[in-house]
PLY file of the C-alpha trace (Angstrom):
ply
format ascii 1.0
element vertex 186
property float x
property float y
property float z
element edge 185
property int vertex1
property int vertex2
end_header
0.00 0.00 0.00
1.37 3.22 -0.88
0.73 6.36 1.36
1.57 9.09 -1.20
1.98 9.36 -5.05
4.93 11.41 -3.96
8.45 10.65 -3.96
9.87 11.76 -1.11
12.95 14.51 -1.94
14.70 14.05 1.49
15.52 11.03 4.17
13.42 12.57 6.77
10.43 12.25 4.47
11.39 8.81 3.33
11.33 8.08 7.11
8.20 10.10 7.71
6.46 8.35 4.90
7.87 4.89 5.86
6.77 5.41 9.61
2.92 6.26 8.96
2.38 2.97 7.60
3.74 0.96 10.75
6.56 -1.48 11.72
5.58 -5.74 11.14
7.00 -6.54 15.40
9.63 -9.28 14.87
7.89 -11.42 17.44
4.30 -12.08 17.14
3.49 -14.83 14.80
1.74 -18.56 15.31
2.31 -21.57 12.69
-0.45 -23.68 12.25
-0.14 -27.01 10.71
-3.03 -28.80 9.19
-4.81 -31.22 6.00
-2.44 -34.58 7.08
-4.28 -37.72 6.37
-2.73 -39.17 9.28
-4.87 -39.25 12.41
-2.24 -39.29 14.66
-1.21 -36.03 13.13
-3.80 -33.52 14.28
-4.13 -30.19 13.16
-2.24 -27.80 15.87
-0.67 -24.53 16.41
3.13 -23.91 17.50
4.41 -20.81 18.62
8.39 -21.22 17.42
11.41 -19.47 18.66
12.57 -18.36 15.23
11.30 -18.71 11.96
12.94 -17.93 8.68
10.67 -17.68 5.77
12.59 -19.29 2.58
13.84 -17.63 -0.67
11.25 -17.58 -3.34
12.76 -17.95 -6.54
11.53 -17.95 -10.91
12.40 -21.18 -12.32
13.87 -20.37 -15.61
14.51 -22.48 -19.37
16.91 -21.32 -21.41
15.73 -20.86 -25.35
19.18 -21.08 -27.37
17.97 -22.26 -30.86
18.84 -19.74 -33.34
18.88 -16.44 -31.83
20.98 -14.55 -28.70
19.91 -17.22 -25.38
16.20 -16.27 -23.76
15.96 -17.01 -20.58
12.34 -17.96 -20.26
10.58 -18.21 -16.66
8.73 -21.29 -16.21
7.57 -21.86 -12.37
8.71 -20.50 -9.28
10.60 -22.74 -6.48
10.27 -22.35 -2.78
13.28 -23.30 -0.80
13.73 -24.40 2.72
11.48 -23.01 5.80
13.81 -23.15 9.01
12.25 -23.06 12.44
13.37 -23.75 15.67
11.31 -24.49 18.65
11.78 -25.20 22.35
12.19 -28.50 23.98
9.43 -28.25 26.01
9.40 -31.16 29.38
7.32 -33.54 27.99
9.07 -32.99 24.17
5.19 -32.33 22.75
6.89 -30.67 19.54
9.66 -33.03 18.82
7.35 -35.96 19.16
5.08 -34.19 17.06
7.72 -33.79 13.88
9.27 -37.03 14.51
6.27 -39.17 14.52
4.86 -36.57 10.96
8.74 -37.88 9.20
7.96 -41.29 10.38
4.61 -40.99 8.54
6.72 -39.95 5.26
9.27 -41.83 5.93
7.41 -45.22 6.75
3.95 -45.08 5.73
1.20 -46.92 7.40
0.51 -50.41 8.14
-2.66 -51.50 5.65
-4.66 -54.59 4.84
-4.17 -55.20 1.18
-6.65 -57.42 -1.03
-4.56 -61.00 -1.30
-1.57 -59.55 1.03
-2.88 -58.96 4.36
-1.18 -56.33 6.42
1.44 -54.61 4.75
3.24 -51.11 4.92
2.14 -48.97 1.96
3.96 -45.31 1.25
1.76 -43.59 -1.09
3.03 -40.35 -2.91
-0.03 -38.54 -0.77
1.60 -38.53 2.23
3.61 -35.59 1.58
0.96 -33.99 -0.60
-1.81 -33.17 1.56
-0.47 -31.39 4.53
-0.58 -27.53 4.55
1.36 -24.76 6.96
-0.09 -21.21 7.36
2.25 -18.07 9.30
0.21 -15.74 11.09
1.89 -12.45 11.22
0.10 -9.97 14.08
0.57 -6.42 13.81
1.95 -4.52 17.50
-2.08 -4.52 18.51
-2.31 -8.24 18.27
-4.41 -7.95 14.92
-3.96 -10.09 11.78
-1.31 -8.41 9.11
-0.66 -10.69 6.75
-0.80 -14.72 5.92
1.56 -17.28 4.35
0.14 -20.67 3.22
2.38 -23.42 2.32
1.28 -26.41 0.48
2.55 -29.57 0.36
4.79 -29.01 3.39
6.50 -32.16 5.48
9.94 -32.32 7.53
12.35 -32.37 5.83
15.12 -32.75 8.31
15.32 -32.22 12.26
18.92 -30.76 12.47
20.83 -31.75 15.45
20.31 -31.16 18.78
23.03 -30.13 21.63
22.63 -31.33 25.32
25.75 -30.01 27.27
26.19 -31.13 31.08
27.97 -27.64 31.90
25.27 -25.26 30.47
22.06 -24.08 32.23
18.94 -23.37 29.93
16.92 -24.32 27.50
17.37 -26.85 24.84
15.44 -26.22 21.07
15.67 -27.80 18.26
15.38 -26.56 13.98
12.79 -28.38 11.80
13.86 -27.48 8.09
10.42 -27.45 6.25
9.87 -28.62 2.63
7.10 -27.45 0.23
5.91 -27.61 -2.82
4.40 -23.96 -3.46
2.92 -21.03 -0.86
0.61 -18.25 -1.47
1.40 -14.83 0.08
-2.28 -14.01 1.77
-3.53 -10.28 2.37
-4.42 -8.69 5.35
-7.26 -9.49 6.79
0 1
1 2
2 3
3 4
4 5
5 6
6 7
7 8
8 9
9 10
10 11
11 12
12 13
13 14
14 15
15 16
16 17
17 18
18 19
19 20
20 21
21 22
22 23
23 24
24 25
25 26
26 27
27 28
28 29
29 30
30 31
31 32
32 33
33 34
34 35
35 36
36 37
37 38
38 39
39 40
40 41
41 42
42 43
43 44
44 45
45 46
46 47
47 48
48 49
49 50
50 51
51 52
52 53
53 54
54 55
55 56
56 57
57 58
58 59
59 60
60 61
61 62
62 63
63 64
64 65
65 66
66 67
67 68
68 69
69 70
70 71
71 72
72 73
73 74
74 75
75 76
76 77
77 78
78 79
79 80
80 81
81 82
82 83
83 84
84 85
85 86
86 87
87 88
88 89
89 90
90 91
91 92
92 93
93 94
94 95
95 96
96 97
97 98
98 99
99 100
100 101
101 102
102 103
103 104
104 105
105 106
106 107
107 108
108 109
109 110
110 111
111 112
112 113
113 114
114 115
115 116
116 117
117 118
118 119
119 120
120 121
121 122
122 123
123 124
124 125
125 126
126 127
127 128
128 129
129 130
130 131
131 132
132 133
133 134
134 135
135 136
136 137
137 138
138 139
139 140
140 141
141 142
142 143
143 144
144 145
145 146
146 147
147 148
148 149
149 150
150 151
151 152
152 153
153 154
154 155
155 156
156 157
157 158
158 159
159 160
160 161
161 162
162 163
163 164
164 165
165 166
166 167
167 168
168 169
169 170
170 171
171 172
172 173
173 174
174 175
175 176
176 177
177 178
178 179
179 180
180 181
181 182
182 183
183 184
184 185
């Protein structure tokens, strides 16, 4: 949103213009995660420690056949999301993530026509679970939305434990998915 069709001629009036439209706090956000198939999976809400929204990038092809190279755009790619959350004493959120990568990773135990039980990974497992940011603005109201689709663990990076610190322990969940759509205020 733009305050003024004017440019601003001096950096007090950049800041001036910049400043009546508000600051986006560094610290008030939820994630919600939601849409897995798996029941033991249920849809919940984690406040991380950090999160660091991924690069968006164009996807590009390059035309060489008889002219200067084009470089044509063909899809965008979304890379990595990295969060990190807190241990908390009963390890709710680590349980959470490892038992969702043992869902990718493993599958689920089935009865199949002729087989009987058996452990069937189908590409859906990865395909149906979404992630939405909440971003708040400094009075606690709804500035802006991200929804990821597709999103799963991709990797639980390690975790320290060190007999001569005091504090907490947390733990970064690097996030793959497949596309996101940048949501408007509400």
């Amino acid at each position: 949103m733009i305050v003024s069709n004017t440019v601003p001629t001096t950096i007090q009036g950049f800041r001036t213009q910049f400043a009546a439209r508000g600051f986006q706090p560094i610290n008030r956000y939820k994630v919600w995660f939601g849409g897995n198939s798996n029941p033991n999976l249920p849809a919940i809400s984690f406040y991380p420690e950090t999160v660091v929204l991924p690069e968006i990038s164009i996807s590009i092809m390059t035309d060489e056949y008889y002219t200067t190279p084009r470089r044509i755009p063909i899809s965008s790619e979304v890379s990595l999301i990295l969060m990190s959350f807190i241990t908390s004493k009963n390890w709710t959120e680590r349980i959470y993530f490892e038992n969702w990568m043992n869902y990718i990773s493993y599958g689920s135990t089935q009865s199949v026509v002729g087989l009987g039980p058996t452990t069937v990974v189908p590409y859906n497992f990865a395909s149906d679970a979404t992630m939405t940011i909440y971003f708040y603005n400094q009075l606690n109201g709804l500035a802006r939305t991200y929804n990821y689709y597709e999103v799963y663990p991709q990797s639980i990076a390690n975790t320290s434990f060190d007999s001569r610190d005091t504090g907490i322990v947390s733990f970064q969940v690097m996030f793959h998915a497949r596309s996101r759509q940048f949501g408007t205020s509400l």
